[in-house]
C-alpha positions in Angstrom: 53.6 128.9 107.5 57.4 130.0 107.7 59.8 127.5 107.7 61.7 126.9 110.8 65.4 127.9 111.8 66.6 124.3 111.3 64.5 123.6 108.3 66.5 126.9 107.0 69.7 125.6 108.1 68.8 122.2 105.8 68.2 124.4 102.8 70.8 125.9 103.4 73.1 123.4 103.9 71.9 121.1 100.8 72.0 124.4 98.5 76.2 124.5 99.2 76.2 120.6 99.3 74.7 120.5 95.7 76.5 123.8 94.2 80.2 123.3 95.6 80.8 119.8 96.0 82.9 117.7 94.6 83.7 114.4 94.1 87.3 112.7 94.3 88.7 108.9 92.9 91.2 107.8 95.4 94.5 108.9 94.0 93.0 111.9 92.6 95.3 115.2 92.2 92.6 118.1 93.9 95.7 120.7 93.5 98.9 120.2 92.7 102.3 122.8 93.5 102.7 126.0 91.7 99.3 126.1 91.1 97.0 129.6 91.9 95.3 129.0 95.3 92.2 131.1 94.0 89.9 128.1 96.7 89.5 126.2 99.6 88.2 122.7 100.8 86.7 121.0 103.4 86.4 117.6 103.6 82.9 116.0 103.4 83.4 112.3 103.2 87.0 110.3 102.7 90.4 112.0 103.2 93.2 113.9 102.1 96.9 113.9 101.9 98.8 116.6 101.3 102.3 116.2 100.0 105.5 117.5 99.1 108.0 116.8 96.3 111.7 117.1 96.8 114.5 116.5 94.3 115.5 112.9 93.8 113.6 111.8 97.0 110.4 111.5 95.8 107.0 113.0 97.6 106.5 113.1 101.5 103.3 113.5 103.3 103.2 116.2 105.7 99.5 116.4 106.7 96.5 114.4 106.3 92.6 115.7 106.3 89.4 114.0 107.7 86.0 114.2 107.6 85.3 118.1 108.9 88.8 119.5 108.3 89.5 122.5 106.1 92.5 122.5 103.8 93.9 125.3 101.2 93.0 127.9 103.2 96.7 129.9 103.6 97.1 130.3 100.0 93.4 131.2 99.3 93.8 134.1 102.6 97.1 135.3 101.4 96.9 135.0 97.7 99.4 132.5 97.5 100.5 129.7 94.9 99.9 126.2 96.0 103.4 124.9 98.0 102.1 121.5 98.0 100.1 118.5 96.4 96.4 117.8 97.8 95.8 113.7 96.9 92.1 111.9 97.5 93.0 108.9 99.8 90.2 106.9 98.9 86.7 108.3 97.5 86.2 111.7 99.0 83.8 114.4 98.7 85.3 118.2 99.1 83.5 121.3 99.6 84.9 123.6 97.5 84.8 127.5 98.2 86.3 130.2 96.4 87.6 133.7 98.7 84.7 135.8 98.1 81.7 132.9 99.3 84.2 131.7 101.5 84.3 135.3 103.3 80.2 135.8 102.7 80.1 132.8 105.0 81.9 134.0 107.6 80.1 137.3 107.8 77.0 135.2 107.7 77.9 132.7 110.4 80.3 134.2 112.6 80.8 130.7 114.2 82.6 129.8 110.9 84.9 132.3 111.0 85.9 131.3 114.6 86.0 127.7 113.6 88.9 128.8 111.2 90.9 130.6 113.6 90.9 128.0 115.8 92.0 125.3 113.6 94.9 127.8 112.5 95.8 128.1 116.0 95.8 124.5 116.4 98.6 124.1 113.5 100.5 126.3 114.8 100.8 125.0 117.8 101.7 121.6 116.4 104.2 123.1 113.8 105.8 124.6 117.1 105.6 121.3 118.9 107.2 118.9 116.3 109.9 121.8 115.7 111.1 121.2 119.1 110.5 117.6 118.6 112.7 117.8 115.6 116.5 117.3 115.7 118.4 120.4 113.6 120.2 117.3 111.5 116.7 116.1 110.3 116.4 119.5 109.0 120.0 120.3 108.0 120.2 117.0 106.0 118.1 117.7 103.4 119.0 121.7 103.1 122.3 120.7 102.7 121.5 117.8 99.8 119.9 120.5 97.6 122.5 123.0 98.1 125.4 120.8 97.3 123.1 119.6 94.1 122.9 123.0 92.6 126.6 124.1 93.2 129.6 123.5 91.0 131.8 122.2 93.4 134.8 123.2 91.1 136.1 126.1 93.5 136.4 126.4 96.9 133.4 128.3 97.4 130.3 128.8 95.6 126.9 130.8 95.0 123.9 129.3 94.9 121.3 131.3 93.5 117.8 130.3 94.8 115.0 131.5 97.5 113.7 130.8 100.7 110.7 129.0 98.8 112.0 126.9 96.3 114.8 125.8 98.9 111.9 124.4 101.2 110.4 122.9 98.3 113.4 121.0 96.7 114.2 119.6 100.2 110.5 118.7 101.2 110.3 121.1 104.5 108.3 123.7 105.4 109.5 127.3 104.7 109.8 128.1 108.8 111.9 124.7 109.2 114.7 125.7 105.7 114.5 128.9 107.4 115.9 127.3 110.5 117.7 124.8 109.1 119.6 128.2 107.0 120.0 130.2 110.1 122.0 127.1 111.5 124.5 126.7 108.5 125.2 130.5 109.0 125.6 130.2 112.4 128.2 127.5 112.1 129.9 129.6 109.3 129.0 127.3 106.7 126.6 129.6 104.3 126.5 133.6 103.7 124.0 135.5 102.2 125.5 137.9 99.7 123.6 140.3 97.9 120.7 137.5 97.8 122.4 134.6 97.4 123.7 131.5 99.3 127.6 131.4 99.1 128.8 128.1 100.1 132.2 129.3 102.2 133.7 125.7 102.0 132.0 122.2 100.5 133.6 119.8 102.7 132.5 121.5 105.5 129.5 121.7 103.9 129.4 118.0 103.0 130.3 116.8 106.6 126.7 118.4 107.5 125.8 114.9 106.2 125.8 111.6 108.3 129.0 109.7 107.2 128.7 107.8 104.3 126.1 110.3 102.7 
């Protein structure tokens, strides 16, 4: 006798349980920055912070993961290096996929694939919403920290040499809020881009980007 669509499903299911699972100590690194982001995860049991590191201020959370959500997907789609830390809050098991079974899933079950566009809509539609929510100074604050850190404030003006990426990094944002946060500074004639660097046109204009005191 065959076995029945659900029973298949069950097979199924406890054959990717028992060959890409894995298992998590709260406080566990899964990934950490810089890393290749050659999988993906979803989140079985527990949860999952994923953090950022900027210079001198420590790590920040900027997301969190549940039971059912999918994380480490951009880097694994676009063949990216990891831009942030993944850390197990608390025992957690992950699925863990690589691209190539993470795509024969997809072509397999359709609803999958849909699953993951949706949830990718989803962020973006919160990224939009707490960029609106966000004041410019929350975002210029810490642009303007690592900027004045790497410059040699011994002239009147000076180049910083650095990218988009590593500037988001250092001040614990996300690339698309540096990138508004730079697009500010150069509105207000603060910064200019010169042949791929940031020229700092004066640092105490710079500076008073800060709240007083700062």
């Amino acid at each position: 006798m065959s076995k029945s669509a659900q029973d298949q499903r069950e097979d199924t299911g406890f054959a990717v349980r028992s060959t890409y699972e894995r298992r998590f100590a709260s406080g566990d690194v899964i990934y950490d920055a810089g890393q290749p982001g050659d999988v993906l995860f979803v989140v079985q049991a527990g949860n999952v912070e994923l953090r950022r590191d900027s210079a001198g201020e420590g790590g920040r959370v900027i997301a969190r993961y549940g039971p059912g959500d999918f994380f480490g997907e951009i880097a694994v789609l676009l063949g990216r290096e990891r831009t942030t830390r993944a850390v197990a809050v608390g025992d957690t098991r992950l699925l863990q996929l690589d691209r190539a079974t993470f795509e024969a899933m997809c072509a397999d079950r359709p609803e999958i694939a849909m699953r993951v566009i949706q949830r990718l809509a989803e962020r973006a539609i919160e990224l939009e919403q707490r960029l609106s929510a966000l004041g410019v100074d929350d975002l210029l604050r810490p642009v303007v920290r690592v900027l004045l850190r790497a410059a040699n404030p011994g002239e009147k003006t000076a180049r910083v040499p650095t990218t988009l990426r590593k500037l988001a990094s250092d001040a614990g944002l996300r690339m698309v809020e540096a990138h508004r946060a730079l697009n500010q500074l150069i509105d207000q004639k603060l910064l200019r881009l010169v042949d791929d660097e940031l020229e700092i046109r004066d640092f105490d204009a710079l500076a008073a980007a800060l709240d007083p005191g700062e």
